[in-house]
N, C-alpha and C positions, 0 to 999 in steps of 0.2 A: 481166863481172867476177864473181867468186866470192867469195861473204860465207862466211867459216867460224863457225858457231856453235861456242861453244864446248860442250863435254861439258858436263852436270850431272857435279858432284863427288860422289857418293852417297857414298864413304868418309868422309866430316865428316860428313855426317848419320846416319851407323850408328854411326861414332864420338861421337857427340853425347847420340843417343840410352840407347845401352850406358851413358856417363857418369852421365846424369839415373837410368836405374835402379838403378845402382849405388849412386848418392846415398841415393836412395828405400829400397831391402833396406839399408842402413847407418843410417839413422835408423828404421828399422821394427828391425832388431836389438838397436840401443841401448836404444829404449826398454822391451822387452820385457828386455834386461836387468837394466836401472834397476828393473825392478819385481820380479824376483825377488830380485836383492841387497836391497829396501828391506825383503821380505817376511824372509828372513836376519835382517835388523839387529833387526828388529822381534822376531823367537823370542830373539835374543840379548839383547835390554832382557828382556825376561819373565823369561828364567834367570837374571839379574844381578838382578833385582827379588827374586826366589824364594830366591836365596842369600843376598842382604841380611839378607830375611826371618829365614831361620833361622840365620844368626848371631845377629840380634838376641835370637831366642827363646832360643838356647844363651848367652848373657851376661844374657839376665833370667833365666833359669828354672835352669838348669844341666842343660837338657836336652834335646836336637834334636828339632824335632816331630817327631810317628807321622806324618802324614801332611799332604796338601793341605787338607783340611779345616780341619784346627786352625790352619793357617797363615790362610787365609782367613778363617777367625772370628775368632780374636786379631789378627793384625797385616796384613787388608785387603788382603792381594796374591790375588788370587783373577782365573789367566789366562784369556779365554775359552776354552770345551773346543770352540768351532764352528771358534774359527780358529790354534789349536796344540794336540797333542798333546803333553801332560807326561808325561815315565817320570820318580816319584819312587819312591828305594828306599831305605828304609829299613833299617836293621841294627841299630838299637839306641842306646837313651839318649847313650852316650857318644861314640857315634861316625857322622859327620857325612853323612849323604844322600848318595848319587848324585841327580843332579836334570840331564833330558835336557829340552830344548827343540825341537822342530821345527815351523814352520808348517802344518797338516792339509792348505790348498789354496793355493801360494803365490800366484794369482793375486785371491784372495779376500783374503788376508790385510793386502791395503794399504788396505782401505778403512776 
């Protein structure tokens, strides 16, 4: 009498396989995206902080600060320069900043 073994099914286990690293590069994506979008949100409070600022200085004083400086000294918003670069541009007493935020190192800047 003849016993038939059956095949090993290799295709479930390649298939199986493929699934689990899939899993694995999709949580390894995510999270590396989570941390540059947190890095984003993080430059975007700064320049919402920065703008506050100098609204507040243009309705006490009547006049937009010169610079980061004067913001920092009077009204406390002073961004770190390790983990964002600020472009502020000035044009003049009456007329209101450009003020650019970006993170220097986004992987640095969630901590």
């Amino acid at each position: 009498m003849v016993i038939f073994k059956p095949k090993p099914n290799y295709l479930k286990a390649i298939a199986a396989i493929v699934l689990i690293a899939a899993i694995v590069f999709a949580a390894a994506y995510a999270t590396t995206s989570v941390g540059t979008r947190g890095a984003d949100e993080a430059a975007k409070n700064v320049e919402i902080s920065l703008n506050r600022a100098v609204a507040r200085c243009y309705a006490a004083e009547g006049a937009y600060p010169p610079g980061l400086d004067y913001i920092a000294e009077k009204y406390g918003v002073n961004p770190d320069p390790e983990r964002y670069i600020v472009h502020y541009e000035y044009f003049g007493a009456n007329l209101l900043p450009a003020i650019t935020v970006i993170p220097a190192d986004p992987e640095r800047s969630q901590a």
